[in-house]
C-alpha positions as CSV (number, residue, x, y, z in Angstrom):
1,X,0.0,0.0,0.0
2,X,2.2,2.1,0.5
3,X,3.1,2.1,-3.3
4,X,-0.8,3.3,-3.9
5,X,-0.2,6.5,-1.1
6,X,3.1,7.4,-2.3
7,X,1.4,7.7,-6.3
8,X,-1.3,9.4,-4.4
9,X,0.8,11.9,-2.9
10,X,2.9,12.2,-6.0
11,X,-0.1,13.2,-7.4
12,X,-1.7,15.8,-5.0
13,X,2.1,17.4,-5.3
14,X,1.6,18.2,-9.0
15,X,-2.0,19.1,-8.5
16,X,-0.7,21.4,-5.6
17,X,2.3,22.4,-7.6
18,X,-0.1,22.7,-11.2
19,X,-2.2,25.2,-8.5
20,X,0.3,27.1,-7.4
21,X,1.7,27.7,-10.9
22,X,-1.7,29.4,-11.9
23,X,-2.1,30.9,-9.2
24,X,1.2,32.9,-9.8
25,X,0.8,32.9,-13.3
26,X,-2.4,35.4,-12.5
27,X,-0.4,37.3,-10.5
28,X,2.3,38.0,-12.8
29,X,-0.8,38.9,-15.2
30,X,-2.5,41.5,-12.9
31,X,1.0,42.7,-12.4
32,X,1.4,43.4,-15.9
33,X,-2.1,44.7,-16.3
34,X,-1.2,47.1,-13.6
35,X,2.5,48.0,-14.6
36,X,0.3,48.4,-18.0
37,X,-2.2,50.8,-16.2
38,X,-0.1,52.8,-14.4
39,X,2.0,53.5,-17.8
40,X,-1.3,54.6,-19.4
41,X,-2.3,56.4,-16.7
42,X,1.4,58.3,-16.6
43,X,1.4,58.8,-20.5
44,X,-2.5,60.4,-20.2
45,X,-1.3,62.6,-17.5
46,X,1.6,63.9,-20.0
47,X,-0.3,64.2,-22.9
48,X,-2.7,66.3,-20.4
49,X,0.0,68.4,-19.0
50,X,1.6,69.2,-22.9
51,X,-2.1,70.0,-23.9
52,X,-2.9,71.9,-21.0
53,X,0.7,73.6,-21.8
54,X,-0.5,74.4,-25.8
55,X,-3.7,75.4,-24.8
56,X,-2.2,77.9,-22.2
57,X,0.5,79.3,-25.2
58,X,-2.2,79.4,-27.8
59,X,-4.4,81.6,-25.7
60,X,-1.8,83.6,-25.0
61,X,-1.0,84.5,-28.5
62,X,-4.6,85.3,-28.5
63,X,-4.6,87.5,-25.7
64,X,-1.5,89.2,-26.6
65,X,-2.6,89.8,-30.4
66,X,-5.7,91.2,-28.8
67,X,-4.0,93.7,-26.8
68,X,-1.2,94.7,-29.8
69,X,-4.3,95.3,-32.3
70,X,-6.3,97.1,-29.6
71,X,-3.1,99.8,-29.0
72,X,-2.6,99.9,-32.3
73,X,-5.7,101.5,-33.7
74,X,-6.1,103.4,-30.4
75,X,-2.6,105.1,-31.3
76,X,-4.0,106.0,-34.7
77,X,-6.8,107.3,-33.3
78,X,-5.4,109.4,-30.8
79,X,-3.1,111.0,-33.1
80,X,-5.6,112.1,-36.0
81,X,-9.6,113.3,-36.4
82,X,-11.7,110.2,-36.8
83,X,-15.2,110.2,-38.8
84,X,-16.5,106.7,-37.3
85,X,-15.3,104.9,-33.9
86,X,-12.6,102.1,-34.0
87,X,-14.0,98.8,-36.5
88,X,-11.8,95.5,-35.0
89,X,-12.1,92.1,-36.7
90,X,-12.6,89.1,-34.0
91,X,-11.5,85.7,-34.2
92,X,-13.2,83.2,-31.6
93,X,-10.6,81.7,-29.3
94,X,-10.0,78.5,-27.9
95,X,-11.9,79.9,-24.2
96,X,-14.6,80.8,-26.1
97,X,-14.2,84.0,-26.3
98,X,-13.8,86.7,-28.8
99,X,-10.2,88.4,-29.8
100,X,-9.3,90.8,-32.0
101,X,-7.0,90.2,-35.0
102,X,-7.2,93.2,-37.1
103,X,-9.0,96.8,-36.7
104,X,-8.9,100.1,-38.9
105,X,-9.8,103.5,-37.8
106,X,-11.6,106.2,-40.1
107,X,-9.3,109.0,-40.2
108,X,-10.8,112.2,-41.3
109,X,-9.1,112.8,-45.0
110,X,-10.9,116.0,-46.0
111,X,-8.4,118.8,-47.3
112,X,-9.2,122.4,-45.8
113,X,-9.1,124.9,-48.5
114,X,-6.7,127.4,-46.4
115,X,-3.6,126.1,-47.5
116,X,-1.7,126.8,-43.8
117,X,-4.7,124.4,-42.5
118,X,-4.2,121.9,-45.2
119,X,-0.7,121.6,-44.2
120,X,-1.6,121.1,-40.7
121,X,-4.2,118.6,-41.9
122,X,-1.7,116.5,-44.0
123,X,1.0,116.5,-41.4
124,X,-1.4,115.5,-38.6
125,X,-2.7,112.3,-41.1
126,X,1.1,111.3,-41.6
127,X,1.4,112.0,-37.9
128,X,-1.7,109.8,-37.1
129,X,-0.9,106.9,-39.6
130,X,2.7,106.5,-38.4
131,X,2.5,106.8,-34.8
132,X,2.9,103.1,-34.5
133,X,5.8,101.0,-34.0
134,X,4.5,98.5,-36.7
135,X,3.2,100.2,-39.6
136,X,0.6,98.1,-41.5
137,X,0.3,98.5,-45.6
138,X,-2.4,100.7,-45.3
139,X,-0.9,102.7,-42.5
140,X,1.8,103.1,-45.3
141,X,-0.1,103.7,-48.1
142,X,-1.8,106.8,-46.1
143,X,1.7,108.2,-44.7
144,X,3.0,108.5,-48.6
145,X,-0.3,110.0,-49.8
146,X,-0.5,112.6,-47.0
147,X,3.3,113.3,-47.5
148,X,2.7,113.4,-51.5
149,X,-0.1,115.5,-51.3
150,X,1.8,118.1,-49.2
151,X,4.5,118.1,-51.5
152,X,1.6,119.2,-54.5
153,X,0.2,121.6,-51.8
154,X,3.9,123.1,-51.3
155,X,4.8,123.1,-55.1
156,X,1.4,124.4,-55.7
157,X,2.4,127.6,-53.5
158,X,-0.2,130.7,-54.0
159,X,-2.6,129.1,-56.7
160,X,-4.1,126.2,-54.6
161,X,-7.7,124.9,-54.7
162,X,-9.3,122.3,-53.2
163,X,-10.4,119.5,-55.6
């Protein structure tokens, strides 16, 4: 008999030992699930910290570009006669809010027919339309006209007319 309870216990040892291997092969598998996890979990929290890192930079460019377009046309403004207040062009940002990204100002072009006030006219329009540090096409375009046009009223001398 004691052949039978030997095979017996033989076999209860690789049941024992066949239970004890599964049981550790699940642990190595919720290890790994969890080593899994965890790296997930670390990988999400990057990926929200560099998108919360754009986010933050993009609506900074928004906020500054505001603020540069804003003083921009107010510096026009303050430097010449307007006929209409301050237009700005608004792009939605990522907040939801709205930003400006472009503006003009109506400056007041008319040409008095005293030629002393014309010149004072002319030279306040260049004054007005270059008074920034960044000077836009347009702002430009106005500063060369307003320069030309004093140049005609100067040349002109005694005989001027307003046309």
């Amino acid at each position: 008999m004691e052949i039978n309870s030997y095979s017996q216990s033989a076999s209860s040892i690789y049941q024992q030992l066949a239970q004890k291997r599964a049981e550790l092969s699940n642990i190595d598998k919720k290890e790994l699930e969890k080593t899994a996890s965890d790296n997930y979990d670390k990988t999400n929290a990057s990926n929200e910290k560099f998108e919360q890192k754009d986010y933050q930079r993009v609506l900074e460019k928004y906020k500054n570009l505001d603020a540069d377009v804003k003083s921009h046309e107010q510096t026009h403004a303050s430097r010449g006669t307007t006929t209409a207040p301050i237009q700005y062009n608004y792009h939605l940002g990522p907040d939801g809010r709205l930003y400006a990204n472009g503006g003009s100002v109506r400056l007041d072009t008319s040409i008095p027919k005293e030629e002393g006030s014309a010149n004072a006219k002319l030279e306040e329009l260049k004054s007005a339309s270059t008074a920034v540090d960044a000077l836009s096409s347009v702002d430009a375009q106005i500063a060369r006209t307003a320069n030309l046009n004093k140049m005609l009223l100067q040349a002109q001398g005694d005989s001027y007319e307003n046309r």
